[in-house]
DOVO-90652 format. One record per residue (C-alpha): chain; residue number from 0; x, y, z. Coordinates in Angstrom, 3 decimals, padded with zeros to 6 digits, always signed. Layout:
ATOM   mol   seq         xx         yy         zz
ATOM     A   NUM          X          Y          Z
...
% end
This chain:
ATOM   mol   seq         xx         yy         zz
ATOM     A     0   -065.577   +032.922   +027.597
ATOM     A     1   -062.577   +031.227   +027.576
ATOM     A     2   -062.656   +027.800   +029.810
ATOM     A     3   -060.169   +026.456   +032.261
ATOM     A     4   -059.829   +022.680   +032.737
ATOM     A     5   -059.385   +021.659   +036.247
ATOM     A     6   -058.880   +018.058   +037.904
ATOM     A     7   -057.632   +016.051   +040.904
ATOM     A     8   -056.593   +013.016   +041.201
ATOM     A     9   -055.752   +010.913   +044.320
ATOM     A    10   -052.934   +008.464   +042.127
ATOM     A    11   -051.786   +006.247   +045.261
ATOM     A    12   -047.806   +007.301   +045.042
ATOM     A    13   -045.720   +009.019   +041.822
ATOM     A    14   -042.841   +007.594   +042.127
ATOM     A    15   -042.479   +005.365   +039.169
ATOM     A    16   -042.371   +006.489   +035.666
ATOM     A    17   -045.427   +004.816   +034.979
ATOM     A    18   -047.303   +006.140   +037.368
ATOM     A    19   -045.785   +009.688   +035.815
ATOM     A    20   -046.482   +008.864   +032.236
ATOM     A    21   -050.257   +008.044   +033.301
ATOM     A    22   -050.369   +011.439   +034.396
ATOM     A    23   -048.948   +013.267   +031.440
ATOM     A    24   -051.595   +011.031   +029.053
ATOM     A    25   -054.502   +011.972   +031.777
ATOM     A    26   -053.435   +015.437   +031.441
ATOM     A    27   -053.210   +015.836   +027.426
ATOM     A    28   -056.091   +013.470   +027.158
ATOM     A    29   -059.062   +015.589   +029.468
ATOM     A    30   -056.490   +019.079   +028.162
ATOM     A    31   -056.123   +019.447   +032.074
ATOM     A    32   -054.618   +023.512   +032.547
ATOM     A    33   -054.420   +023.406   +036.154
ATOM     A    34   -054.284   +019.771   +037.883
ATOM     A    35   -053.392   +018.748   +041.800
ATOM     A    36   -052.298   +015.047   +042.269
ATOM     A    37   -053.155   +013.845   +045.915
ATOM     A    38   -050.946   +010.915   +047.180
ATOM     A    39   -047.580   +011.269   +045.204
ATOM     A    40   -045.994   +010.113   +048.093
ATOM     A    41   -042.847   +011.901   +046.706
ATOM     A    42   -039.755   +012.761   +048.630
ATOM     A    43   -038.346   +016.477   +048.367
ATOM     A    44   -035.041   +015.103   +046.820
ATOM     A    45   -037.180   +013.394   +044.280
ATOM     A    46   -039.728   +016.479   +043.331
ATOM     A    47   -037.904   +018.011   +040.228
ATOM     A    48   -036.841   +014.726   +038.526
ATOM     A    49   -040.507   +013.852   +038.794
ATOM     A    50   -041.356   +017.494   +037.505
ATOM     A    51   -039.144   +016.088   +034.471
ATOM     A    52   -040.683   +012.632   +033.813
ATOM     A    53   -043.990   +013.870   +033.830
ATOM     A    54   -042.659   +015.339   +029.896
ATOM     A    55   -044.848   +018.509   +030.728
ATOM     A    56   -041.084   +020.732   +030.703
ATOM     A    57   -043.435   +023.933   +030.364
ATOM     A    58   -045.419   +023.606   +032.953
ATOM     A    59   -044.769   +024.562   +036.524
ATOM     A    60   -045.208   +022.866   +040.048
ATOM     A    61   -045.753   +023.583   +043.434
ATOM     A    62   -046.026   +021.433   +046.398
ATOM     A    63   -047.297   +021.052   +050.291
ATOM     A    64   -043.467   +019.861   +050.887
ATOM     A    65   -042.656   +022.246   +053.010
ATOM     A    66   -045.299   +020.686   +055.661
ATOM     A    67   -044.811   +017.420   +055.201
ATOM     A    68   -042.279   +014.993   +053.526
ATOM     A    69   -043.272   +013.239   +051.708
ATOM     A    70   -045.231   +015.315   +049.934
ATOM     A    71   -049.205   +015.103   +050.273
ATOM     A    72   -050.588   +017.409   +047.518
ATOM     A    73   -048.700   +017.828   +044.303
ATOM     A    74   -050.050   +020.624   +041.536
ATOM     A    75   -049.402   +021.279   +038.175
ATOM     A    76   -050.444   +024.343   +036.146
ATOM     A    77   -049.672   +025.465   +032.292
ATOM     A    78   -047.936   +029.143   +032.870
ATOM     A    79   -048.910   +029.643   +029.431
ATOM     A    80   -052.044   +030.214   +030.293
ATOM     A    81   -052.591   +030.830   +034.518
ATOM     A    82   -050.650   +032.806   +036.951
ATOM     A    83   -051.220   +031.061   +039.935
ATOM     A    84   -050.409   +033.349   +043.157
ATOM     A    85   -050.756   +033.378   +047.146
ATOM     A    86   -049.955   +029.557   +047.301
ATOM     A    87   -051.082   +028.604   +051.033
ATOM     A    88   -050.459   +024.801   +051.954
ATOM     A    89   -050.409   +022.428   +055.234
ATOM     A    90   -050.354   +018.925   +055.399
ATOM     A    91   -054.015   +018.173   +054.451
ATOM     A    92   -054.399   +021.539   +052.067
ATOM     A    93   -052.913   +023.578   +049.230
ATOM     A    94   -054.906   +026.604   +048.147
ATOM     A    95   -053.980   +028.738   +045.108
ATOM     A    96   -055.271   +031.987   +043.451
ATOM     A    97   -055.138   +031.748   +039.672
ATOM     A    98   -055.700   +034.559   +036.792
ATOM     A    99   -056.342   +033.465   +033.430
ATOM     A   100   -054.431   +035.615   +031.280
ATOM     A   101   -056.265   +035.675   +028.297
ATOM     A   102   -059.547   +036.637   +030.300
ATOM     A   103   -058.083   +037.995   +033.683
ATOM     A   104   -060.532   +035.913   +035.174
ATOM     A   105   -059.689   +034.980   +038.680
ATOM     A   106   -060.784   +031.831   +040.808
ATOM     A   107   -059.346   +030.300   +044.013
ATOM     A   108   -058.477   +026.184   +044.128
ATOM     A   109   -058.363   +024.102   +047.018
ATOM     A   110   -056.292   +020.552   +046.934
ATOM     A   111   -057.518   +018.309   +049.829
ATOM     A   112   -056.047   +015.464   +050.844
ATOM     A   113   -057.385   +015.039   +053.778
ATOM     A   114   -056.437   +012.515   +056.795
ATOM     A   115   -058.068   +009.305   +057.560
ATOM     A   116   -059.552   +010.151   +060.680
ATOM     A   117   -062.301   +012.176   +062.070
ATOM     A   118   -060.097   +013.643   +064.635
ATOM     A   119   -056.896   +014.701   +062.506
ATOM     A   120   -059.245   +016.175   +059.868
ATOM     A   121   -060.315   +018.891   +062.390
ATOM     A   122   -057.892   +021.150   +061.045
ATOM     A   123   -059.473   +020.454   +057.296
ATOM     A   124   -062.551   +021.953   +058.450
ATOM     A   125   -061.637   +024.665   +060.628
ATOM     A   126   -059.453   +025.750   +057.453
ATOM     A   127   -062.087   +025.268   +054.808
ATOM     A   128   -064.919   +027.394   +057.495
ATOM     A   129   -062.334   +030.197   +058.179
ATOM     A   130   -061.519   +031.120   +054.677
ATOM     A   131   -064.771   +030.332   +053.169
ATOM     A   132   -066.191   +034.091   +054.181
ATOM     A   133   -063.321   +035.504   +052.161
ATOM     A   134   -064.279   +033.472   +049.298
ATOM     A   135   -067.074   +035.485   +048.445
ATOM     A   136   -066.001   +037.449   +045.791
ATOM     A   137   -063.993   +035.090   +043.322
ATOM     A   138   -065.008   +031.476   +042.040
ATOM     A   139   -063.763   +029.046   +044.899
ATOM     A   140   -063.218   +025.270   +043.983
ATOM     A   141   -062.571   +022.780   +046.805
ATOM     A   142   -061.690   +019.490   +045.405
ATOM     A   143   -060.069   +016.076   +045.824
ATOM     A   144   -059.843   +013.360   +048.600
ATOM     A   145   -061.525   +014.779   +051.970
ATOM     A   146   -061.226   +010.814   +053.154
ATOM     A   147   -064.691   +011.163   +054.401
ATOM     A   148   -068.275   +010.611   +053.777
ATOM     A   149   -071.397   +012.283   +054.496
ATOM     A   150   -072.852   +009.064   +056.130
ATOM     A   151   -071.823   +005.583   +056.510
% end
């Protein structure tokens, strides 16, 4: 069984190349294949020259962009090794299908970001309970900053 290598990280804005050479040397370091970064704060004008200074020029991006600007949910992926399909995303979400293509294994991510309050997090949860019944076949990560805890 070959393993993937999965993580989140919520890095408090991306906009410096600091901030984008810490995540290039968290990705090499932990051998990261699939990543989401919650918090770039990133503009769409900015997205590709970030895609650049991260020095990863093989991998490939996607975004939650086209629901909010700046950006929310940033993720990263090494083609070499995933096909990542069926990208779904909203302001507090991006969910992703991936194949392995060594093993054809498949699994399904979820990147949360999710908002400070109770109230504007409603649409988290409805998400996460109306596509969990579907999940039921595949491997189904949900992971990063739901902005909430299980009790004070």
């Amino acid at each position: 069984m070959i393993m993937i290598a999965v993580g989140s990280w919520n890095i408090r804005g991306l906009n410096t190349q600091r901030k984008q050479m810490e995540v290039h040397q968290w990705v090499r370091k932990n051998k990261l294949d699939l990543f989401g970064i919650l918090e770039p704060k990133v503009l769409a004008s900015n997205l590709e020259t970030i895609h650049q200074n991260m020095d990863n020029q093989e991998w490939e991006y996607s975004s939650n962009i086209q629901a909010v600007n700046p950006c929310r949910i940033l993720v990263g992926w090494n083609p070499n090794k995933l096909l990542v399909d069926n990208m779904r995303s909203e302001e507090q979400w991006l969910t992703c299908e991936i194949t392995n293509k060594i093993t054809k294994d498949q699994f399904s991510v979820t990147f949360v970001y999710g908002y400070n309050s109770p109230t504007q997090r409603r649409n988290l949860w409805q998400y996460l309970m109306n596509i969990s019944p579907g999940k039921t076949n595949v491997p189904w990560i949900v992971m990063g900053d739901f902005n909430a805890t299980l009790q004070p």
